[in-house]
C-alpha positions as CSV (number, residue, x, y, z in Angstrom):
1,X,75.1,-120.3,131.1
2,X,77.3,-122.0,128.8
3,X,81.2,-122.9,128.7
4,X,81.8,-120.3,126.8
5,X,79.9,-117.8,128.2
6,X,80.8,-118.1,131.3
7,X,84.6,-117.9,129.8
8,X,83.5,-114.7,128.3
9,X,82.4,-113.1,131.5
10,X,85.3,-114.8,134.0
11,X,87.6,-112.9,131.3
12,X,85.9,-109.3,131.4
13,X,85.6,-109.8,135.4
14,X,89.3,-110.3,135.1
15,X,90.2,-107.4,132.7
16,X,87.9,-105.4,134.8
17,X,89.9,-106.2,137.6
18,X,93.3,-105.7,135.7
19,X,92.2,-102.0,134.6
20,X,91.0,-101.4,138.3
21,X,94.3,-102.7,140.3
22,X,96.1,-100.6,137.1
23,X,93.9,-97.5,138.2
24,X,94.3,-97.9,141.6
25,X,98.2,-98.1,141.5
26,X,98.1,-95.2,139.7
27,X,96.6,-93.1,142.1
28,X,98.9,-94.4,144.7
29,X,101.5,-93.6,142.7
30,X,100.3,-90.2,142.1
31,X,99.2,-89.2,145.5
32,X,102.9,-90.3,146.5
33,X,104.3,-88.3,143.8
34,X,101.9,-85.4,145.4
35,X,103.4,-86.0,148.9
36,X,106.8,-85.5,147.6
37,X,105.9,-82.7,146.4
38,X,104.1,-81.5,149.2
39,X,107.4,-82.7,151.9
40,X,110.2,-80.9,149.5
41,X,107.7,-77.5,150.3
42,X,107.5,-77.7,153.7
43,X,111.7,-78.4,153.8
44,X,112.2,-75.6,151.8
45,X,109.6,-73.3,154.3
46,X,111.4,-74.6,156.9
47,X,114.7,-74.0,156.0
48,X,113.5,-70.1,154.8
49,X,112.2,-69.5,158.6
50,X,112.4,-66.2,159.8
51,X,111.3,-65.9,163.2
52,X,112.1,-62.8,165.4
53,X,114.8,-64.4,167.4
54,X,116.3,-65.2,164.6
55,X,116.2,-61.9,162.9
56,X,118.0,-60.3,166.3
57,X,120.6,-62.8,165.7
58,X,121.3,-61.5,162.2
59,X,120.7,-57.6,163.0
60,X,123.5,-58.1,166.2
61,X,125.5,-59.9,163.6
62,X,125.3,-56.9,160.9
63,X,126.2,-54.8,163.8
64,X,129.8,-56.8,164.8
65,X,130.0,-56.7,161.0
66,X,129.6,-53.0,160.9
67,X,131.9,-52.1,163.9
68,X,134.8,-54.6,162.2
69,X,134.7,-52.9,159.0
70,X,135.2,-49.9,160.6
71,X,138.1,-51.1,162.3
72,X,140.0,-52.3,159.5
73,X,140.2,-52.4,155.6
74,X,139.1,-56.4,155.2
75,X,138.3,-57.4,158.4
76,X,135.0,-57.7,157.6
77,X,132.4,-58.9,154.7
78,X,131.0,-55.4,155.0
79,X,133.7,-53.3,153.3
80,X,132.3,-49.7,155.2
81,X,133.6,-47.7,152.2
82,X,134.3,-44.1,153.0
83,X,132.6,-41.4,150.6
84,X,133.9,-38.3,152.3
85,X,130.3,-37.3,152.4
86,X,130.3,-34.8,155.2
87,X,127.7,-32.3,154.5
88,X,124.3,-33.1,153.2
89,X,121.8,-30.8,151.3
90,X,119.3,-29.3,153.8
91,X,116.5,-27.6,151.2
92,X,118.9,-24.5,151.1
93,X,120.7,-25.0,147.6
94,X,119.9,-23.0,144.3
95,X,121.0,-22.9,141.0
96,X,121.5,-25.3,138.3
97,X,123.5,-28.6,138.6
98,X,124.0,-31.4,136.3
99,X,124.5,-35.1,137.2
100,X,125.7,-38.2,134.9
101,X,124.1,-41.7,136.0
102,X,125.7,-44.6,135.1
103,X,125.3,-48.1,136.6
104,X,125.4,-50.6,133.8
105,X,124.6,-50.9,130.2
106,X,122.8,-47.0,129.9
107,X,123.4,-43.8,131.6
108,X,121.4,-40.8,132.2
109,X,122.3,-36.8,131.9
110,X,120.3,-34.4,134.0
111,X,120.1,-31.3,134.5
112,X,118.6,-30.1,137.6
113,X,117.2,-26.9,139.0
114,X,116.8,-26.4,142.6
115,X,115.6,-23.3,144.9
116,X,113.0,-22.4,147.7
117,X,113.6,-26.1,149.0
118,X,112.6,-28.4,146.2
119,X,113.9,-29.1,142.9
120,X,112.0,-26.9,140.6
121,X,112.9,-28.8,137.1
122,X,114.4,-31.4,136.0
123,X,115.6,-32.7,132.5
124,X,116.4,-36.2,131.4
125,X,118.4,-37.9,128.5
126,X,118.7,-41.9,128.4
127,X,121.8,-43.2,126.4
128,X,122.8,-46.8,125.8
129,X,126.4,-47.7,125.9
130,X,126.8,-49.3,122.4
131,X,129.2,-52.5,122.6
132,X,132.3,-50.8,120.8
133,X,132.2,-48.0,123.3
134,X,133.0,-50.7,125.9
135,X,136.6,-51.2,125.1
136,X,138.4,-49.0,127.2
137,X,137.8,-46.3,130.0
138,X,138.9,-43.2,127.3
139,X,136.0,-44.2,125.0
140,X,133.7,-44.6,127.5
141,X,134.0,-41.8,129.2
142,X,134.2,-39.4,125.5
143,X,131.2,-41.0,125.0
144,X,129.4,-39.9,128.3
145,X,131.3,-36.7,128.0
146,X,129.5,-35.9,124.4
147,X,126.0,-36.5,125.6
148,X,126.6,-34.3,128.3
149,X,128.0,-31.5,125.9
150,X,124.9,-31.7,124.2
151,X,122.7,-30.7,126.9
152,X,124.6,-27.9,128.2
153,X,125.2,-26.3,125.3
154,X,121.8,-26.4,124.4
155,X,120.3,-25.4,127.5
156,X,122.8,-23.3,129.2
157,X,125.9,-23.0,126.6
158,X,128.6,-23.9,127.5
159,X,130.9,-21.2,128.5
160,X,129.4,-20.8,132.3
161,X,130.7,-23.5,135.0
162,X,129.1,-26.1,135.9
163,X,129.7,-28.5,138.7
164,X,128.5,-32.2,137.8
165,X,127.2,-34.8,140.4
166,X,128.5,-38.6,139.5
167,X,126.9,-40.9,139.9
168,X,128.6,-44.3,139.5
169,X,126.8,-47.4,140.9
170,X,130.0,-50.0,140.7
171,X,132.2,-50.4,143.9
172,X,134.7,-47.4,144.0
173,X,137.4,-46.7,146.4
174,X,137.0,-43.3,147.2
175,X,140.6,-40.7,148.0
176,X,138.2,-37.3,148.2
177,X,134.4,-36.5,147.8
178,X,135.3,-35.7,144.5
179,X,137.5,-38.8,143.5
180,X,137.8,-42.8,143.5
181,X,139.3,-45.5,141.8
182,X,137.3,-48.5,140.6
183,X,137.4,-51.6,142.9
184,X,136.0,-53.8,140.1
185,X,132.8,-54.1,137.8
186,X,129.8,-55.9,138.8
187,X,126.8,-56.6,137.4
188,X,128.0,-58.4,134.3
189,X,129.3,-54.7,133.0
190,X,133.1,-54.4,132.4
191,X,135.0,-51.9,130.3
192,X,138.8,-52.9,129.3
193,X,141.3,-51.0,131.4
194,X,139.2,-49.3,133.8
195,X,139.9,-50.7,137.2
196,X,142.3,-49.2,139.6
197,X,141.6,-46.2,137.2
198,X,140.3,-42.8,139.1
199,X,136.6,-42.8,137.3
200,X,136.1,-38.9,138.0
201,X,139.5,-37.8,137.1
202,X,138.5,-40.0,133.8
203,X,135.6,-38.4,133.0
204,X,136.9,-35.0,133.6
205,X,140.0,-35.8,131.4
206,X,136.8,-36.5,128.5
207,X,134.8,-33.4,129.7
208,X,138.1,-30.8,128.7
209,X,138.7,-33.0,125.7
210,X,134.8,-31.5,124.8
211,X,135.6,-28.1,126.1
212,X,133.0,-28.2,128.5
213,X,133.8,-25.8,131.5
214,X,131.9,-28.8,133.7
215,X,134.0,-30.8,136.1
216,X,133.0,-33.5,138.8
217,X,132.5,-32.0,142.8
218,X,130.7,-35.3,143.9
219,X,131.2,-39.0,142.8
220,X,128.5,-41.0,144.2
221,X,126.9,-44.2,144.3
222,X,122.8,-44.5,144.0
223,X,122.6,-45.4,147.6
224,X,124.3,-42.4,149.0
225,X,122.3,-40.1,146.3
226,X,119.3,-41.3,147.6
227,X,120.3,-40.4,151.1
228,X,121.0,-37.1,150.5
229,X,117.8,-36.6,148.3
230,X,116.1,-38.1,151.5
231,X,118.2,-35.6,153.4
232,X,116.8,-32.6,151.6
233,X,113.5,-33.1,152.0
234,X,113.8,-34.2,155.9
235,X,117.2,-34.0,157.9
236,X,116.0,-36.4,160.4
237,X,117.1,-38.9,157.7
238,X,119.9,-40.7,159.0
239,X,120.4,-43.5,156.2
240,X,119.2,-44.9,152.6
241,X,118.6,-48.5,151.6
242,X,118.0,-49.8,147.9
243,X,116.0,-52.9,147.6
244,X,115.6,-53.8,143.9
245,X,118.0,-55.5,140.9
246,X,120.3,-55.0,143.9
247,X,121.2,-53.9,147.0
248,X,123.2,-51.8,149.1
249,X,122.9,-49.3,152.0
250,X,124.6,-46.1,153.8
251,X,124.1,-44.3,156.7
252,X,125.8,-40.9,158.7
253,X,128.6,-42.7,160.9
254,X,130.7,-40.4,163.8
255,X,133.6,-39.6,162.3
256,X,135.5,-40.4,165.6
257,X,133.5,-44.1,165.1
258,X,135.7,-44.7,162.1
259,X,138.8,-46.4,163.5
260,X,140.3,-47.4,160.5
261,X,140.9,-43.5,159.7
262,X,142.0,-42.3,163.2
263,X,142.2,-38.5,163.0
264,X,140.2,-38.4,160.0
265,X,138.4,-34.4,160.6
266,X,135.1,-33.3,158.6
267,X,133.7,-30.2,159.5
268,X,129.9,-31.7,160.3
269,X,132.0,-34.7,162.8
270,X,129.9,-36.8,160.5
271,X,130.6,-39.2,157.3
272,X,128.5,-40.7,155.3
273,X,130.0,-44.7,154.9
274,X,129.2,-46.7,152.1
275,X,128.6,-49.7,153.5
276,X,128.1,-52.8,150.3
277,X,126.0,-54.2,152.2
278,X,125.1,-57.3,150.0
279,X,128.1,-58.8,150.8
280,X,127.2,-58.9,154.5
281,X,127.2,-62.8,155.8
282,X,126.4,-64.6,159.4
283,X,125.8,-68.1,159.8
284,X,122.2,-66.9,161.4
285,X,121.0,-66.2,158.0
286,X,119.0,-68.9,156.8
287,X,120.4,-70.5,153.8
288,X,119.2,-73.8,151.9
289,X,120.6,-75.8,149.3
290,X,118.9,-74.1,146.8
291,X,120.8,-70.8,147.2
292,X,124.2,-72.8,147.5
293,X,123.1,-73.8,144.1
294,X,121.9,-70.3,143.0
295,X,125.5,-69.3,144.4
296,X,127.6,-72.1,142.5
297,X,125.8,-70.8,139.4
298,X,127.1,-67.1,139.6
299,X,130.6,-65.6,138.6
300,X,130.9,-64.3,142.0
301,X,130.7,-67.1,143.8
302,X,131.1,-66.6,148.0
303,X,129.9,-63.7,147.4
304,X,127.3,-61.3,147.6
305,X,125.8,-63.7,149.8
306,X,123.2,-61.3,151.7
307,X,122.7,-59.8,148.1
308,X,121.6,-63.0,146.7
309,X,118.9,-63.9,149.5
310,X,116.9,-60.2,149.1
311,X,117.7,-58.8,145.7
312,X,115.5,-59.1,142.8
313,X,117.9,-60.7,140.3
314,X,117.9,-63.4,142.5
315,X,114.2,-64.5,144.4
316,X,113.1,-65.6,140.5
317,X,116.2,-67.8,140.2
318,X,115.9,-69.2,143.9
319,X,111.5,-70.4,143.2
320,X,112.8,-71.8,139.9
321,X,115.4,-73.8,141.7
322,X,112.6,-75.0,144.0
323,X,110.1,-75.9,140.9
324,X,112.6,-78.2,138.9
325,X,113.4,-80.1,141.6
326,X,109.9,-81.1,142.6
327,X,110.0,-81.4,138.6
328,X,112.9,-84.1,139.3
329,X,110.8,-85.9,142.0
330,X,107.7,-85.6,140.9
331,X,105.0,-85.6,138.2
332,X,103.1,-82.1,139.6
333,X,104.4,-80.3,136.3
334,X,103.8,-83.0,134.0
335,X,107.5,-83.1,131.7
336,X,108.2,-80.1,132.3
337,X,111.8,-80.8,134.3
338,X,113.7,-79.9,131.0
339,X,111.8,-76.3,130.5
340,X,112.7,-75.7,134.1
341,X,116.2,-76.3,134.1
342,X,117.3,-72.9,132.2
343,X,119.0,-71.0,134.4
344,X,117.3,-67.6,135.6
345,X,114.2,-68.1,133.2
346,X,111.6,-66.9,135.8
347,X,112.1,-62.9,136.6
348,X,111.3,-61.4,139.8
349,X,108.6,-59.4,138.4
350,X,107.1,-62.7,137.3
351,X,107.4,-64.0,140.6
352,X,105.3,-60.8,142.0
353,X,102.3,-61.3,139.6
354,X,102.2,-65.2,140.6
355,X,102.3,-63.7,144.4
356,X,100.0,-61.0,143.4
357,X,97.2,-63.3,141.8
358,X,94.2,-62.9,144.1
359,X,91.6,-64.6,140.9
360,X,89.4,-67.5,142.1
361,X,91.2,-70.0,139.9
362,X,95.0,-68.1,139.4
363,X,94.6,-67.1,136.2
364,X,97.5,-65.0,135.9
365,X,100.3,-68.0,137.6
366,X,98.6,-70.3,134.7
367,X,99.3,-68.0,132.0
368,X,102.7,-67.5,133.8
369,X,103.2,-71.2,133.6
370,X,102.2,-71.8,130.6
371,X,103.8,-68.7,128.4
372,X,106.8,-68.4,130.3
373,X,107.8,-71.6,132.2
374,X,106.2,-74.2,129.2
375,X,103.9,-76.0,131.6
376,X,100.9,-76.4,129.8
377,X,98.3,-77.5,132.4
378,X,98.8,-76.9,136.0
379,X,95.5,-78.0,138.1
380,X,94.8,-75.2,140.5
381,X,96.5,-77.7,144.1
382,X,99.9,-76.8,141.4
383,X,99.3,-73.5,140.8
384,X,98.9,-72.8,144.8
385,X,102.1,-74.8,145.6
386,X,103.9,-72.4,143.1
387,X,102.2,-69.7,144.6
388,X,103.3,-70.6,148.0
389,X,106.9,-71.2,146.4
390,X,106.8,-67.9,145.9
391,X,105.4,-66.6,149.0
392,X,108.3,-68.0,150.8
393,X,110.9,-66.6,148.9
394,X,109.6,-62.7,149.5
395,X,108.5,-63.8,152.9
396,X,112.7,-64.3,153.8
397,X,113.9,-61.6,151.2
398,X,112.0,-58.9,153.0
399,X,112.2,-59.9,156.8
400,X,115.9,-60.3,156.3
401,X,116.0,-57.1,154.6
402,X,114.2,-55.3,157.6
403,X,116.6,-57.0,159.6
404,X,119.7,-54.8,158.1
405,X,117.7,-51.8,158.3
406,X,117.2,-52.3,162.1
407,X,120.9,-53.2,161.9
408,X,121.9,-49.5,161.1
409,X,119.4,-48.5,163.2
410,X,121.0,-50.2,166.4
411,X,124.6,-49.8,165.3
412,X,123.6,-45.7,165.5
413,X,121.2,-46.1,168.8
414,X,117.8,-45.9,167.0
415,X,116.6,-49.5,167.9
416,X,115.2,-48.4,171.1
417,X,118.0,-49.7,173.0
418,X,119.8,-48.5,176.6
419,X,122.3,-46.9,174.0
420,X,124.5,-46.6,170.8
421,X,126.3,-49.6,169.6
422,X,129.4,-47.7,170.0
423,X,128.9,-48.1,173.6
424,X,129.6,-44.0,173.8
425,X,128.4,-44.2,177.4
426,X,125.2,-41.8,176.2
427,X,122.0,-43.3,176.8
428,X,118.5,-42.0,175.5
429,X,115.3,-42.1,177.3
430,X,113.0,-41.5,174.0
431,X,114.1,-43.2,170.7
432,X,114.7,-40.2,168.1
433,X,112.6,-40.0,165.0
434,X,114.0,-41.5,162.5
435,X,114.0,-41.5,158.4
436,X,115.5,-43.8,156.4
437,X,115.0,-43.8,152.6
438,X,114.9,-46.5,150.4
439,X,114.1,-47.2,146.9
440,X,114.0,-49.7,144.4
441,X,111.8,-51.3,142.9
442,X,111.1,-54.6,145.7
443,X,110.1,-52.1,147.8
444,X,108.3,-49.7,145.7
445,X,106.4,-52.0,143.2
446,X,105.7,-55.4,145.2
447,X,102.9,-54.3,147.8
448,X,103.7,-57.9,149.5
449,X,107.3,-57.3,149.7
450,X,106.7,-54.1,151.4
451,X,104.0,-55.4,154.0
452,X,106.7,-58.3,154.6
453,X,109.6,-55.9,156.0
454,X,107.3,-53.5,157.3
455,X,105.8,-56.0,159.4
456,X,109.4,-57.6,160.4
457,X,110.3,-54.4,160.9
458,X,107.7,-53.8,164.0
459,X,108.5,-57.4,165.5
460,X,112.2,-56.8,165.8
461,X,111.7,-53.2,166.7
462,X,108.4,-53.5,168.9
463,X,105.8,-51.5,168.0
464,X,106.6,-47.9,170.0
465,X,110.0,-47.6,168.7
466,X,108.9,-48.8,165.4
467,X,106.5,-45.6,165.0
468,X,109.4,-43.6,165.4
469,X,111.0,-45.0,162.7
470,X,109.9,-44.1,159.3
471,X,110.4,-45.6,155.7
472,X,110.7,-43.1,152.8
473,X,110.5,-43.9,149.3
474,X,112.4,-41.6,148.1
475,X,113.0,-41.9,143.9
476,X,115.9,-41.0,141.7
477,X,118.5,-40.6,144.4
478,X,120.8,-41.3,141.5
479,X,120.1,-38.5,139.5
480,X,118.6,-35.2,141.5
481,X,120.6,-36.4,144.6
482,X,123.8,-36.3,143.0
483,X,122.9,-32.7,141.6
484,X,122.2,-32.0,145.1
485,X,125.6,-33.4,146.2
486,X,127.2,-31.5,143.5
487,X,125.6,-28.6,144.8
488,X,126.8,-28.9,148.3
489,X,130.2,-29.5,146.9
490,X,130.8,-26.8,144.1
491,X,133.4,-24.1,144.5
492,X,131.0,-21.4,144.3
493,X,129.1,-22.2,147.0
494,X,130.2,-21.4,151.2
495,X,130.6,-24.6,152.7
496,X,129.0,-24.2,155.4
497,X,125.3,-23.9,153.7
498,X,125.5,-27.6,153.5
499,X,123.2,-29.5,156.1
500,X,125.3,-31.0,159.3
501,X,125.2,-34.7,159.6
């Protein structure tokens, strides 16, 4: 071989050995890029962890949380908000009964019919709450006040009484069963000069102004309209959770339970307590720097904290927290850091069909990805980390969320336990059967959700007390339970016909 043709191949042994070494780095590089990926997962599973010890840590917390809001108006994250609920409907209640619904940007009017224990009709009007109605509580509530005129006169007229569940799902201080004054808006829904206002004694002021003969015998939130719908159908039901945009629970408390109200009387001995549960907190609850993030980003931040771990306008926000910092420190979605830094882009219902993907090669996360988050091509090891992203997140939200149901269920001596948590001196050999209903749409539409907290809800519980204890779904609490309220509540009905709680 000549000079120059061994030059020739000494230089392509060389470049072959450049583009190999080049190759190789990248790989390395890659692969480290993978591990980091792979190491900010397991952190973030870690720091999710819900084992059973833990979740009796936070259900005895929920329960010291629950007996010091009782106590005392703000000593406690758990405000325990009296509705001066004391009788519940018990499948007895006839008639016809309207109910307004409003909990944000829309409202509903029904108008309900009940008898022979089940609600025999029921008619339903959406509204929207166009943006110049939002200016203060008077044109608000004319505007709800109109709609409502226009089914009664056309189904009833509108010369008969009426008595009108409401149903108003924003925190509301209540003076009567009948009466409250707005604590604040939430929800990113305010309307001018509203707060501090008395929100039923507004919208009757609007219902006269119409000439309706329809005035308001029960304000309610959703939470306590599901309970009583629950009640209706099955008096063994002792509370009502809702798992879904939000979250909040209520339960039947002992009136003589209710320190903060010493001498307080109802004629059942019972109250139903309202208790905002999202804004229940305990150092036992397993928070990572991804929800202090998600927490610096809201307008209410320090609180809601319990709200923002289980609720569905959150688990979206918390994954893509997760997914643009593995973005940041690594290359698994390509350039896609800047796509994934929009605040609340990916929905919950999003992150249930990436869950929810059972296909071969995730078909659905990679249209997902690709239409929603702008990350064109996700190998199938990516798709399965986001997967498992997502896994964690409804893993926590629904353990945790079993763990305040078992919570209410202690704090009234359902768990199983020697006794109530009101140390009342009465123990029980057999735990009683117990319904608590819950809606939403967690619960309801996210089959893995569901399986999550039922399962959590059989560890804490152990599995004979747990088949005691029964979830209800129990839909549009908001709307046919406040009729039923309104029911229990109206003038022209004996008192005592409503069910003892």
């Amino acid at each position: 071989m000549g000079r120059v043709g061994f030059g020739v191949a000494a230089g392509c042994a060389a470049a072959t050995c450049a583009i190999a070494a080049v190759l190789v780095a990248r790989r390395a590089s890659a692969r480290a890029r993978w591990r980091r990926a792979v190491a900010l997962l397991r952190e973030f599973e870690e720091g999710c962890a819900t084992p059973t010890a833990r979740l009796r840590q936070v259900v005895d917390a929920m329960v010291v949380e629950m007996h010091a809001g009782l106590a005392s108006d703000g000593g406690s994250k758990l405000k325990m908000l009296l509705t001066y609920v004391d009788a519940l409907p018990n499948g007895n209640e006839e008639g016809i009964y309207y109910a307004i619904d409003l909990g944000g940007t829309s409202f509903r009017v029904l108008r309900v019919e009940v008898g022979m224990g089940s609600v025999i009709s029921q008619k339903v009007e959406d509204h929207t709450i166009p943006e110049e109605f939002m200016g203060s509580s008077e044109d608000l509530f004319n505007l709800v006040a109109l709609a409502l005129k226009n089914i009664v006169e056309r189904e009833d007229g509108k010369d008969e009484k009426r008595a009108l569940g409401f149903t108003f799902s924003f925190p509301v201080r209540q003076n009567s069963v009948s009466s409250g004054s707005l604590i604040r808006w939430t929800k990113g829904f305010s309307v001018g000069d509203t707060v501090g206002k008395d929100v039923a004694q507004c919208l009757n002021d609007a219902l006269a102004m119409c000439g309706l003969n329809v005035r308001v015998t029960a304000l309610v939130n959703d939470t306590v309209g599901t309970l009583a719908l629950g009640h209706y159908y099955d008096e063994d039901t002792v509370a009502a959770v809702i798992i879904g945009a939000g979250t909040n629970a209520c339960y039947i408390e002992r009136t003589d339970a209710i320190i903060k109200c010493q001498g307080l009387l109802t004629n059942s001995g019972g109250m139903v307590v309202n208790m905002e549960w999202g804004n229940f907190w305990s150092s036992h609850l397993p928070r990572t720097s991804y929800d202090i993030s998600l927490d610096d980003e809201t307008q209410n931040r320090n609180d809601q904290g319990f709200e923002k771990m289980i609720s569905g306008i959150y688990l979206g926000e918390i994954v893509r927290l997760v997914l643009h910092r593995i973005a940041e420190e690594s290359d698994v979605f390509g350039d896609a850091a800047d796509s994934l830094s929009t605040p609340f882009i990916l929905s919950t219902p999003f992150l249930a069909a990436i869950r929810e993907d059972d296909s071969p090669d995730l078909s659905e996360v990679r249209r997902i990805l690709q239409e929603h988050l702008k990350i064109p091509s996700a190998p199938l090891k990516t798709r399965r980390l986001v997967v498992k992203i997502c896994d964690i997140v409804t893993r926590r939200a629904a353990r945790l969320s079993a763990a305040g149901i078992v919570g209410i269920l202690k704090k009234l001596g359902r768990d199983g336990s020697s006794g109530p948590a009101s140390s009342s001196g009465r123990t029980r050999d057999q735990p009683k059967k117990t319904v608590v209903a819950i809606e939403g749409s967690l619960y309801q539409d996210y089959p893995v959700f569901r399986e999550y907290l039922d399962e959590a809800l059989a560890e804490i519980l152990g599995e004979e007390v747990a088949q005691t204890v029964t979830l209800r779904v129990t839909e549009d609490g908001s709307g046919s339970g406040a009729a039923l309220l309104a029911a229990v509540n109206s003038s022209n009905r004996q008192r005592q016909q409503g069910g003892s709680i």
